[in-house]
N, C-alpha and C positions, 0 to 999 in steps of 0.2 A: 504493500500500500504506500502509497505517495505521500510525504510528510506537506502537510499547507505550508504554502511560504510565511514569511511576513509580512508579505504585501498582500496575500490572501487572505490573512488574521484580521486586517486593516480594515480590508474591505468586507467582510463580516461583520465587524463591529459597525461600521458605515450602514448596512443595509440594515442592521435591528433599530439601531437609531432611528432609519427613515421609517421605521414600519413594513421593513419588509422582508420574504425570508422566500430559503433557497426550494425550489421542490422538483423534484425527479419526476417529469412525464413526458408526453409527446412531443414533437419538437412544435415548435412558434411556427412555424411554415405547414405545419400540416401533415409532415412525412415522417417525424418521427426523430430527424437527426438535429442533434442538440450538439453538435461539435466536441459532443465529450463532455459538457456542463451543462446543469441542471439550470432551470429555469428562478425570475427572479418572480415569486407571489408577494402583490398589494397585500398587505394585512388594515391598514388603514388608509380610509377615504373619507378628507374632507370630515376628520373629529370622530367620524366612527370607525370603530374597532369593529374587523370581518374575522369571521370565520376561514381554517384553511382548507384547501384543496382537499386533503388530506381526511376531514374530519367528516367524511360522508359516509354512510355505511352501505354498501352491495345489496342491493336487494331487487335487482331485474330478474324478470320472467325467465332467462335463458342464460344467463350470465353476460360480462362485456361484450359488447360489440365493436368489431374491430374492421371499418368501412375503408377499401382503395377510393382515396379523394379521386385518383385520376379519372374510373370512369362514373362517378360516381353523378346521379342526377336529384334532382329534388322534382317534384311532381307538383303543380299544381289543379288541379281535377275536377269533375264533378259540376254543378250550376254555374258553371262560365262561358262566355261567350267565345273565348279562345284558348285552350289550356295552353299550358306553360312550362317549359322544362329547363330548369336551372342547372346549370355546374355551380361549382363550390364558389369558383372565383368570381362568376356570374352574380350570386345575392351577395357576394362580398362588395365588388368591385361597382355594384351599379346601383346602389339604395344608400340612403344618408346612416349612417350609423348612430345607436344611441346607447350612453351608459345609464345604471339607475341599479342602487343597493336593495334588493329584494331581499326578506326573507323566504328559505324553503323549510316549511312543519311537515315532518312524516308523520302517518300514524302511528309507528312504532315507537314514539315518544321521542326523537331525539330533532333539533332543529340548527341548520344554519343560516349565516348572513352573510349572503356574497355580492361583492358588484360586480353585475350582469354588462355584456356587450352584446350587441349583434343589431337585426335591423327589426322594423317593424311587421308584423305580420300583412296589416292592412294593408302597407307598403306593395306587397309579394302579391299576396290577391288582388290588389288592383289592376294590375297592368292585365291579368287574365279576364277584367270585364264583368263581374258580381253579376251573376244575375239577380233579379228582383222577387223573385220567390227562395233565394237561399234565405236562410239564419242561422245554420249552424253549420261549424266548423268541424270536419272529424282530421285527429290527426292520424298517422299510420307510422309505423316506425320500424326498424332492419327487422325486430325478433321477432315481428308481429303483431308486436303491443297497440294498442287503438286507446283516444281517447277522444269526448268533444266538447266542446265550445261556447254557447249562444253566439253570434255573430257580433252583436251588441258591443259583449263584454271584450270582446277581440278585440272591435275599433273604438269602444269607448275608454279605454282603460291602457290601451299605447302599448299591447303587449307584443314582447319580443322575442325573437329566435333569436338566442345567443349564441358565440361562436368564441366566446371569451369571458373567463371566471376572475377575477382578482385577477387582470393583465396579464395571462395567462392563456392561448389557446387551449379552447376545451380537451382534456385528455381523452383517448377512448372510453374507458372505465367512467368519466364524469357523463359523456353522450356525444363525442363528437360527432359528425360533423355539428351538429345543433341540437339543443334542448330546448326548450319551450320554459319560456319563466312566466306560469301562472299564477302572481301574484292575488292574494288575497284566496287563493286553492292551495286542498291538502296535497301534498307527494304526488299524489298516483297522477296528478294533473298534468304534471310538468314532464312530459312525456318527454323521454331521448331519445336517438339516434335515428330522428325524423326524417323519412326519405317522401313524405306526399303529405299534402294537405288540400282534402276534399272539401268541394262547399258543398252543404246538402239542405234539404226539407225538412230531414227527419228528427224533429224536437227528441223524439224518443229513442234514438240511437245512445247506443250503451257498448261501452269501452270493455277491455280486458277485467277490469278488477270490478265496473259497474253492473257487469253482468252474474257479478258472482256477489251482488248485495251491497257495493259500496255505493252511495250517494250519487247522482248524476248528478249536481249541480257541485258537488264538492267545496262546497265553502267555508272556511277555517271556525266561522260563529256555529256550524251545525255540527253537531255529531256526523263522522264521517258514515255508519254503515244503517242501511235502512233499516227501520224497526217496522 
């Protein structure tokens, strides 16, 4: 093993001072390659204290999903007048980007607070044309997993596909390519490794975990599972 320099020491102590700390995951480009050095995680934004990368707990349907950005497509689907087919660099490269510190509540009792990057949803569905009879949003994701929406809360509430956690590209394991940050929703909400997003009719569309009793509207003030 490699002994740290002292200009490594230095710069350690530099990064805890600024609020921030080293963490080992996928590279910042996408691919994986981190040059041999780990990445540098925001711990604090603007007086608040985040949550790290690190302190999420595993708990997908299939385990990580581990997506090639290269040919990898994002879907937009369903009540639109033109579908839509994204590359990675595509909703990077062509939507105004926005940050904003959400908290994520599992039900399994444990909670973090990250700041979110990525673009708008509304954003993404627009340019496909909304039709006038959608409202809801269903999402679809690599393992399978489905989750939806009201259409409302989509574009009234600015919600975003993130592509970045605490300045940090999303790692496989957290959801990359994107995760879905449904603020003011429990866990199961925040659907990862998002490859389509449907616009439908169907008010009564039920997700992976909604169809097995958890809550369709999923909102942190209700008890997440139907009674």
């Amino acid at each position: 093993m490699k002994k740290t320099s002292a200009v490594g020491m230095v710069l350690l102590a530099v990064m805890v001072l600024a609020g921030l700390s080293l963490v080992s995951c996928a590279g910042n480009d996408g691919t994986g390659n981190t040059g041999g050095l780990p990445f540098v995680e925001v711990r604090e934004y603007e007086g608040i204290n985040l949550s790290s990368i690190n302190e999420f707990r595993e708990n997908s349907i299939a385990g990580p999903q581990y997506i090639d950005l290269e040919p990898y497509k994002l879907n937009i689907t369903g009540l639109v007048e033109n579908p839509v087919e994204y590359t990675y660099e595509e909703v990077l490269g062509g939507y105004q980007q926005y940050e904003k510190v959400v908290e994520l509540n599992c039900v399994e009792g444990w909670s973090v607070k990250i700041l979110w990057e990525g673009v708008l949803v509304s954003d993404l569905i627009e340019a496909a044309g909304v039709s006038s009879e959608a409202n809801v949003v269903i999402f679809h994701a690599y393992d399978g997993y489905t989750t939806s929406l009201p259409l409302d809360y989509i574009i009234d509430n600015k919600i975003l596909m993130a592509y970045k956690m605490n300045d940090v590209v999303i790692p496989p394991e957290r959801g990359a390519p994107f995760q879905l940050v449904a603020e003011s929703k429990w866990g199961y909400k925040w659907i990862k490794w998002i490859t389509e997003i449907e616009l439908s009719d169907d008010e009564n569309y039920k997700g992976f975990w909604e169809r097995r009793g958890y809550s369709n509207e999923g909102n942190l003030d209700e008890y997440y599972f139907e009674k």
